[in-house]
C-alpha positions as CSV (number, residue, x, y, z in Angstrom):
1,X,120.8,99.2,55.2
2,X,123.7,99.0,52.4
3,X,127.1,98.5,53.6
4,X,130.5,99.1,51.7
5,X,132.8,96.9,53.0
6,X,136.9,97.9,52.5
7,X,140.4,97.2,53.9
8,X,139.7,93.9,55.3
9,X,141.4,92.2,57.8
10,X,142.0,88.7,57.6
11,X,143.0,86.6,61.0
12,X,142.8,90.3,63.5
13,X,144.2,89.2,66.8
14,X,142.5,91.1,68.9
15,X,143.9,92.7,72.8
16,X,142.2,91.2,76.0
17,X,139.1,92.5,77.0
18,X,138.5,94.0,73.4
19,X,134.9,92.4,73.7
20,X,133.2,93.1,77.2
21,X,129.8,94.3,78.5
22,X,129.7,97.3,76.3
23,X,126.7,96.2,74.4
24,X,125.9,99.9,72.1
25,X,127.8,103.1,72.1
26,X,126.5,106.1,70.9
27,X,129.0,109.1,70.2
28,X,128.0,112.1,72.3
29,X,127.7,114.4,69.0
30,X,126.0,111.6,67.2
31,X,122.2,113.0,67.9
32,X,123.7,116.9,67.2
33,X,124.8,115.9,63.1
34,X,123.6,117.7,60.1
35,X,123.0,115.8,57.1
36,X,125.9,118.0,55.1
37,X,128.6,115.8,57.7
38,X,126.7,112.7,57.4
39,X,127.0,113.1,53.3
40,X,130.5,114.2,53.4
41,X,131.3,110.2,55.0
42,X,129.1,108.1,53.6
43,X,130.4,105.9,50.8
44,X,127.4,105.5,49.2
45,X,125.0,108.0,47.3
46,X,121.5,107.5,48.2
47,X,118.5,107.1,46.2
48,X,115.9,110.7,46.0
49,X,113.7,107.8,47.7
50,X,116.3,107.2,50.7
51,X,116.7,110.6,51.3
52,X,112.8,110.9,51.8
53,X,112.9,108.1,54.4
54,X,115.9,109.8,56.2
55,X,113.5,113.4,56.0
56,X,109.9,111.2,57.3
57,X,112.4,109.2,60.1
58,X,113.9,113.0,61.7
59,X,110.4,114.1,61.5
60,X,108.7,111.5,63.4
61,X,111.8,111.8,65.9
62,X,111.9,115.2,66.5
63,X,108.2,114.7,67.5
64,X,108.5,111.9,69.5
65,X,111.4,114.2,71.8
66,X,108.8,117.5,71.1
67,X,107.4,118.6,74.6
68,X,104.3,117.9,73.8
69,X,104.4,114.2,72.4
70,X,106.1,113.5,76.1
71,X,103.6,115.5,77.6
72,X,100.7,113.1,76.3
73,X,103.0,110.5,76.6
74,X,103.7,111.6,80.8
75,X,100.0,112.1,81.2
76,X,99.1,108.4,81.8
77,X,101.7,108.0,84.7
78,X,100.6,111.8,85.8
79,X,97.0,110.8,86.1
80,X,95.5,110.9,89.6
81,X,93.0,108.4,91.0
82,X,91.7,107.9,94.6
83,X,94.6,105.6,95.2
84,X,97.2,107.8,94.6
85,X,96.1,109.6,97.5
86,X,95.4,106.9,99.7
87,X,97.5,103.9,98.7
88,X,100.7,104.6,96.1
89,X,101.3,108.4,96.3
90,X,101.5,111.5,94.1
91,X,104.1,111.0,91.0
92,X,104.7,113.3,88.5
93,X,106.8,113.2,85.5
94,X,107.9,115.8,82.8
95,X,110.2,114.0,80.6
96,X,110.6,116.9,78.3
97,X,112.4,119.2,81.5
98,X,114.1,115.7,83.0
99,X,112.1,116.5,86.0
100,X,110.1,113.8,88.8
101,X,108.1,114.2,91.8
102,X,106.5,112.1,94.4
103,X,104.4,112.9,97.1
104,X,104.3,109.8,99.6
105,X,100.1,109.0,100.6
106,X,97.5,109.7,102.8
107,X,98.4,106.0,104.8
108,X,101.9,106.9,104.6
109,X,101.1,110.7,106.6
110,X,99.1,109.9,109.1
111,X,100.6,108.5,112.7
112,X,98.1,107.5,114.8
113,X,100.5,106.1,117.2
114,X,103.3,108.7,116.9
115,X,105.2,109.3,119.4
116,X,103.6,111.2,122.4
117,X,100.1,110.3,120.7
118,X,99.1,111.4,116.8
119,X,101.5,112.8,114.2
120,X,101.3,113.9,111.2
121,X,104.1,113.7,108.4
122,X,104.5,114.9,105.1
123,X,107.3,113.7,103.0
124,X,108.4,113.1,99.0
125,X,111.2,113.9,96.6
126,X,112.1,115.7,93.6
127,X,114.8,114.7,91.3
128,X,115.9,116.9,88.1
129,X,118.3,115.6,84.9
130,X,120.0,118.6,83.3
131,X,121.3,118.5,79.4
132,X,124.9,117.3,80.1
133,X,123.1,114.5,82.4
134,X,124.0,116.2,86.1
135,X,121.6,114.3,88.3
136,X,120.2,116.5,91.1
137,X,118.1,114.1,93.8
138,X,116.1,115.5,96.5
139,X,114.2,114.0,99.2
140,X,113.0,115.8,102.6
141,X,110.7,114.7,105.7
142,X,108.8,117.1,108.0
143,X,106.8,115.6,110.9
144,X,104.4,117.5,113.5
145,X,102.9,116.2,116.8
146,X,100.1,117.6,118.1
147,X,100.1,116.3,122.3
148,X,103.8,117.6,122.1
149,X,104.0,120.0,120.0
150,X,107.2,119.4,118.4
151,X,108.5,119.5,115.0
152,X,111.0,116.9,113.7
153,X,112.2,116.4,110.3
154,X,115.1,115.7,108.1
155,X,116.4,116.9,104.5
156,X,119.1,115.6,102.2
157,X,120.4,116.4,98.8
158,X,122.7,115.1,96.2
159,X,124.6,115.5,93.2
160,X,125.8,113.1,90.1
161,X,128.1,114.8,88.1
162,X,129.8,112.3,86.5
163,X,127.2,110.2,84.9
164,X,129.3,107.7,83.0
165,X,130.5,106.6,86.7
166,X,127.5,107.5,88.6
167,X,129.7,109.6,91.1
168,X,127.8,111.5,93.3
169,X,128.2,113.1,96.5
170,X,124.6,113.0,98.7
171,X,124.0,115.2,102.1
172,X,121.8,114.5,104.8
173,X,121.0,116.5,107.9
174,X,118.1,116.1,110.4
175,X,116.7,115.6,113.9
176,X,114.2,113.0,114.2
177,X,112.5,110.1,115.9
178,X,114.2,107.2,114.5
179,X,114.0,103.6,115.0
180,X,116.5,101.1,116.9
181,X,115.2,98.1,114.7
182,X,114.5,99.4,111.4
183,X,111.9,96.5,110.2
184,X,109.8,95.8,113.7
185,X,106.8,93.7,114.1
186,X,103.8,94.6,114.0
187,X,103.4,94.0,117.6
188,X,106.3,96.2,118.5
189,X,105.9,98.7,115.7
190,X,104.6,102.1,117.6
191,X,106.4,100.6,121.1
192,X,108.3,103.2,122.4
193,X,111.1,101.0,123.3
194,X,111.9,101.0,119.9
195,X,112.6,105.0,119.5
196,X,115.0,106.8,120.3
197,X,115.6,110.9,119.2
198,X,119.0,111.7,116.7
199,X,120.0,114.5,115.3
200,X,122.2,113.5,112.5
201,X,124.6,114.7,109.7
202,X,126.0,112.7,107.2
203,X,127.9,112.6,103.9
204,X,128.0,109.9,101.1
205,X,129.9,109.8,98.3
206,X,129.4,106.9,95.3
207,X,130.7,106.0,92.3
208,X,131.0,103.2,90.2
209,X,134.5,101.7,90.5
210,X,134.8,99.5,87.5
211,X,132.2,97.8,85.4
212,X,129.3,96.6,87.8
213,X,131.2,97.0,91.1
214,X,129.7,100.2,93.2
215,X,131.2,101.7,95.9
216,X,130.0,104.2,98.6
217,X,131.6,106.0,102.0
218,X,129.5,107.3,104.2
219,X,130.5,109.4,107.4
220,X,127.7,109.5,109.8
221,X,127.2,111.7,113.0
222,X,124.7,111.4,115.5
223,X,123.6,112.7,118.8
224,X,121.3,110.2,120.7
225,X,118.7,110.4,123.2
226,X,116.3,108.6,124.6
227,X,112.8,109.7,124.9
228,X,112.5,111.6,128.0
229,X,110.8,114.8,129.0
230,X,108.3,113.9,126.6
231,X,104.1,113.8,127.4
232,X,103.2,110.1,126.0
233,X,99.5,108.6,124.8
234,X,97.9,106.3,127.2
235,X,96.7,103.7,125.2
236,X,100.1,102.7,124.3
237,X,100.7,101.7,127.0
238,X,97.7,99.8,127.5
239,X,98.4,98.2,124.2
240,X,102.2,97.5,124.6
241,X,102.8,97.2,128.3
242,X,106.2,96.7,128.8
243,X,107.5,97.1,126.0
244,X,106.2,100.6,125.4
245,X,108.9,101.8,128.0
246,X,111.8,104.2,126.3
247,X,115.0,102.2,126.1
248,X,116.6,103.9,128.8
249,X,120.4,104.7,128.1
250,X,123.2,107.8,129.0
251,X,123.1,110.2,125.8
252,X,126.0,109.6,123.6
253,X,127.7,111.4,120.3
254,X,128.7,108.8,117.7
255,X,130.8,108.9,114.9
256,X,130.7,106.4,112.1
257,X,132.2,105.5,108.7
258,X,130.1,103.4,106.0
259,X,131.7,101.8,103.4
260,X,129.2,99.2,101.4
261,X,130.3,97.6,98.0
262,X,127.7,96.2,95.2
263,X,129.0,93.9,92.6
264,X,126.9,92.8,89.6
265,X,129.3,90.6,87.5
266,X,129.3,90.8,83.9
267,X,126.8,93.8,83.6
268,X,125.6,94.8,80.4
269,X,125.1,98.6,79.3
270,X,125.0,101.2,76.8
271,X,126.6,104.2,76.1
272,X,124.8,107.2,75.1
273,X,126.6,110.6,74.8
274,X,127.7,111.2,78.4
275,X,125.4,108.8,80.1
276,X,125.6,105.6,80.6
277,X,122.7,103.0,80.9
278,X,122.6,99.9,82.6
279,X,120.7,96.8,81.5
280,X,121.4,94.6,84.0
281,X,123.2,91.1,84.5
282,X,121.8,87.6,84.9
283,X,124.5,86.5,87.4
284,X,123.6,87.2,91.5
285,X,124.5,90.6,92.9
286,X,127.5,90.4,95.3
287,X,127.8,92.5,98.6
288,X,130.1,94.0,101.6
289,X,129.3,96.2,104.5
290,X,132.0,97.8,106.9
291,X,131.0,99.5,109.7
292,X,133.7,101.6,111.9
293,X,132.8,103.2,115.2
294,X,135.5,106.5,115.5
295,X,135.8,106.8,118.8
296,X,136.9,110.4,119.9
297,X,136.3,111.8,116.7
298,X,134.2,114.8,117.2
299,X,133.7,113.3,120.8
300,X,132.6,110.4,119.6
301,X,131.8,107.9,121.9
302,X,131.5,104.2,120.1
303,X,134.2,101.8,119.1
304,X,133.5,99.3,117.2
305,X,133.8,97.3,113.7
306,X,131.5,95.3,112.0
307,X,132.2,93.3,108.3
308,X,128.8,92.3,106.9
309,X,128.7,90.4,103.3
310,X,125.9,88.8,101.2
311,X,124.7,87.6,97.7
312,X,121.0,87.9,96.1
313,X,119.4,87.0,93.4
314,X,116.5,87.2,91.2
315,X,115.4,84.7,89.2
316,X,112.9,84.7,86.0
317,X,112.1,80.6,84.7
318,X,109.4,82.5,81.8
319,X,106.2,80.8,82.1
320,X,107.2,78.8,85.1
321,X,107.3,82.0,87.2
322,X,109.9,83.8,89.3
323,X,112.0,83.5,92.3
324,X,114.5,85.5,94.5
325,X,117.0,84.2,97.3
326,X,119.3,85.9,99.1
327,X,122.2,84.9,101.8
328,X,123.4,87.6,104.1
329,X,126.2,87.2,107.5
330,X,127.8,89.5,109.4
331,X,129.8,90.0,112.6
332,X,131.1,92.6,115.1
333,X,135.2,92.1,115.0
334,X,135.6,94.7,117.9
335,X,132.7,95.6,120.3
336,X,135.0,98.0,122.8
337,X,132.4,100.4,123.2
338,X,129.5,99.2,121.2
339,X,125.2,100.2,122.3
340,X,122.6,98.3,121.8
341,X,121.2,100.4,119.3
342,X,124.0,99.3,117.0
343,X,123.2,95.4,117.6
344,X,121.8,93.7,114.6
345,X,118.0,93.2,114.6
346,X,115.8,90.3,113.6
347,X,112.1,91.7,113.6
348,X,109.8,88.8,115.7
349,X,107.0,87.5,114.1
350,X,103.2,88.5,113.9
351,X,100.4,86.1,114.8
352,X,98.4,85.8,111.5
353,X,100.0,88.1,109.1
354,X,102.2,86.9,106.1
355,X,105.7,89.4,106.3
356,X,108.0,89.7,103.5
357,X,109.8,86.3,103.6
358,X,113.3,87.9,102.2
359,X,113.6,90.0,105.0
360,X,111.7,88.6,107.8
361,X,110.8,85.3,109.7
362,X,107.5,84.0,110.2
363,X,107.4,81.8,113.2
364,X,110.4,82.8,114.6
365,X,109.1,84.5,118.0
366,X,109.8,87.6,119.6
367,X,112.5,90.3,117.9
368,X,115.7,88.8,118.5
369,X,119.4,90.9,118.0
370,X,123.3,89.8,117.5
371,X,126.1,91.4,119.1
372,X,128.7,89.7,118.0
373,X,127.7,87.1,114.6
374,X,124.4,85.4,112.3
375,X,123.4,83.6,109.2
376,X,120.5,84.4,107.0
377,X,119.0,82.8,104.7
378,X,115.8,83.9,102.9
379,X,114.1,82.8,99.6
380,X,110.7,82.5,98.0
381,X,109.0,81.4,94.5
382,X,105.9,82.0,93.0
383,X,104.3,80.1,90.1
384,X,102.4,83.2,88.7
385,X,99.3,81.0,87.7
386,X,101.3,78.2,85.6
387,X,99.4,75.4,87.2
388,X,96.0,76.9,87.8
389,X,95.9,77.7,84.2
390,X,96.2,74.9,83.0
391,X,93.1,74.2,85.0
392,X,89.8,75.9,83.1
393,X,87.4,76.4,85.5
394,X,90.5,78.6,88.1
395,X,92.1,80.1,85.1
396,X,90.2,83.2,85.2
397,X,90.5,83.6,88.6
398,X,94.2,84.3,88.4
399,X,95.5,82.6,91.3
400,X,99.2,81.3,91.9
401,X,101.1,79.0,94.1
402,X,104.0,80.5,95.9
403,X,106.6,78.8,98.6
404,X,109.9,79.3,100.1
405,X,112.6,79.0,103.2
406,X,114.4,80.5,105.8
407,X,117.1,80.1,107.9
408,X,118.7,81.8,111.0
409,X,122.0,81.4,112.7
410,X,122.5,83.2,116.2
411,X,125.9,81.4,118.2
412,X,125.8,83.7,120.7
413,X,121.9,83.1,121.8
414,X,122.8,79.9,123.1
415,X,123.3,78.8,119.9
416,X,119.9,79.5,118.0
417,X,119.3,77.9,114.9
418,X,115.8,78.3,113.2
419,X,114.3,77.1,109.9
420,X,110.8,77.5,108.4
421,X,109.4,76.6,105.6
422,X,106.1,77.8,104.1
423,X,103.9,77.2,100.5
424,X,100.5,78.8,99.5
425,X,97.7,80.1,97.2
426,X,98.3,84.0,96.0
427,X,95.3,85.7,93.9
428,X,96.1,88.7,92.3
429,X,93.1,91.3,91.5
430,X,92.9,94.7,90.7
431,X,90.6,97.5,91.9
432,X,90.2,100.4,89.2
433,X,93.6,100.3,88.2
434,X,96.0,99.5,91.1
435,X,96.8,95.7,91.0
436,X,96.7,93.9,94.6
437,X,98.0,90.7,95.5
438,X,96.7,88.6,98.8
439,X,97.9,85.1,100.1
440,X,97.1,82.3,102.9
441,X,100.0,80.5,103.2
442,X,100.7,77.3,105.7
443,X,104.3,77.6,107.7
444,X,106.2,75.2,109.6
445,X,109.0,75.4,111.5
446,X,111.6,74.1,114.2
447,X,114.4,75.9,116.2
448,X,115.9,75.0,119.5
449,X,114.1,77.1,121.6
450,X,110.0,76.0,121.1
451,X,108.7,72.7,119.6
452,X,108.1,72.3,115.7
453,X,104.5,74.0,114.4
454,X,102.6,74.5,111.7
455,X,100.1,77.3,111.6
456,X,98.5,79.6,109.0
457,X,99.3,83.2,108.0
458,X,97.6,85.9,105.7
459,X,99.6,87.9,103.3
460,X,98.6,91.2,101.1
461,X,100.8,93.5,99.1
462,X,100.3,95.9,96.6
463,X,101.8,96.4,93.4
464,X,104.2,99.7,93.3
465,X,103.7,101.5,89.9
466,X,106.6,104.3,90.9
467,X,109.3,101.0,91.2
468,X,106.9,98.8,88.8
469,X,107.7,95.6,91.2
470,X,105.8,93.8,94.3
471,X,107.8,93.7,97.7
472,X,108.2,90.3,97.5
């Protein structure tokens, strides 16, 4: 680089905000140039040798955006191993044509205890980024059982198409079995208490407000029913007992605006052309949920409002590992006309099995629900092998120490307060190349319905190559 420095400014004041988050900005001709413009500004004539460097560099990028540099490059996340088809899906991307697939797994398709007995579903989503960076997103879900004989499914589609603000309008339509708590327990996760049939439409539309601060609206309608008329599997009920019966309420329409804010302060980004990219921010992520039942709109039959707001955070300490917290409340300010399937859900805990920790209890009991207010409080830390390898014989071994908290807050429950804590070994190992993760972990906790305890839980999770990330 040789710079030609003129008209200097000694002592510039410069206007507020002149410096912010903008951390490159590319112009959106600045890719389409020919080397006669670039010549007619630049103050300095280059060397036959320059020139040469400036030919070799356009080269070598023109082939690294050729079609078939990105193919080769696209082949190694295109490639397909038995665990795609079991475990982690079907992806496929063509970087040269902006386009993405994903096809969700064999474990993810199969319903053994579906509703009415075995179902199969097939779902996935396709996504395509055009030249002036339009976004077009596409995800669809069709679902089949056999004792029944019914089909159920849902589709939705959306649009970005203003990229520098990520404004996008996204439709969804569908009739469905869907889920009064959406994150059960395992002992309640196929109980037929916790189903109910909608047939929905609804309309989102985002955008990023300022710098780091998201906004979306959402108007949802639904029609709900409860699962009558329908031949069910025996061995639910075997299994579940009472708590396999339907949740037995009058059909109702409901009507009900969404509007949910994200705030990452002091995000970082870069322009390039008409898109812009976002880096991220080390400061926690801020967040507000408002939820309005319309009553008589479209014959709406709810009435309610509900303010929820939280913070989260993910930490990275380099060698000493990682960590993430987050802190979420909420509460129904009117509750006029308000079902139980709109109450806030706490999934209960499994006997054993190790459950994601920031969104879930582990000794807290049954699946508990809020009507009118609740704390959370979730977080969790894991070492990634800093002390065992310090250790030679265990450093091969990869193994880690994780631990963590939680903490619930339900007034109205006679006012239930909980609090766990929990620490353990992880050991992380791969099988050809999908990376798995498995954990016994010792938890303890007190609340003022049962006596303190301490028991032990197992934990297994999978690495997800399509969001590169663990689940917790």
């Amino acid at each position: 680089t040789r710079v030609d420095h003129s008209a200097y400014q000694v002592n510039t004041t410069f206007p507020p905000r002149f410096f912010n988050n903008e951390v490159k900005k590319y112009d959106v001709l600045a890719f389409n140039r020919d080397t006669t413009w670039w010549d007619s500004l630049r103050p300095i004539t280059l060397k036959t040798t320059e020139l040469a460097y400036i030919q070799k560099s356009d080269s070598v990028r023109q082939y690294l955006e050729s079609e078939s540099y990105l193919d080769s490059a696209d082949a190694e996340y295109n490639k397909l191993d038995i665990w795609n088809f079991l475990l982690t899906g079907i992806g496929h991307r063509n970087r040269f044509h902006r386009t993405e697939y994903y096809i969700a797994p064999l474990i993810a398709q199969m319903n053994f205890a579906g509703i009415g007995g075995y179902r199969h579903t097939l779902h996935g989503s396709f996504s395509k980024e055009f030249a002036n960076n339009y976004l077009l997103e596409t995800n669809g879900m069709v679902d089949y059982g056999f004792t029944n004989k019914d089909v159920k499914g849902k589709v939705g589609a959306g649009l970005t198409y203003m990229p520098l603000r990520f404004v996008r309008t996204f439709i969804d339509v569908g009739d469905y079995y869907d889920v009064i708590n959406t994150y059960p327990s395992l002992g309640t996760l196929f109980s037929r208490a916790n189903f109910v049939r909608a047939r929905t439409f609804s309309i989102a539309q985002r955008m990023e407000i300022v710098n780091g601060l998201f906004g979306e609206l959402t108007l949802d309608y639904s029609k709900l029913d409860p699962l009558t008329n329908l031949q069910m599997d025996r061995w639910t009920q075997v299994l579940y007992g009472e708590l396999n019966q339907p949740t037995d309420f009058q059909p109702y329409k409901k009507a009900e605006i969404r509007l949910e804010f994200k705030y990452r302060p002091m995000q970082k980004y870069i322009i390039k052309g008409n898109k812009k990219i976002i880096i991220g921010s080390k400061y926690p992520e801020l967040s507000m949920l408002y939820r309005k039942g319309l009553n008589g709109i479209f014959k709406s039959e709810v009435n309610f409002d509900y303010l929820e707001t939280g913070i989260k955070h993910e930490l990275q300490f380099g060698t000493l590992g990682y960590g993430s917290w987050s802190v979420l409340g909420g509460a129904f300010m009117n509750k006029k006309s308000l079902r139980v399937i709109e109450y806030k859900y706490f999934r209960g805990s499994d006997v054993g099995i190790f459950s994601s920790p920031l969104n879930s209890f582990q000794l807290l009991g049954p699946t508990l629900s809020a009507s009118e207010s609740y704390l959370r409080m979730n977080g969790i830390y894991h070492d990634q092998g800093f002390i065992f390898n310090k250790i030679p014989i265990l450093r091969k071994c990869r193994l880690g120490l994780a631990g963590g908290a939680g903490y619930l807050a339900i007034p109205e429950q006679d006012n239930f307060h909980h609090a766990e804590m929990f620490a353990g070994v992880e050991w992380i190992f791969r099988i050809k190349k999908q990376l798995f993760r498995a954990g016994i972990y010792g938890v303890t906790a007190d609340n003022t319905i049962a006596l303190p305890s301490l028991t032990w839980k197992f934990g297994f999770t999978f690495f997800d190559e399509y969001k590169r990330r663990w689940s917790y």
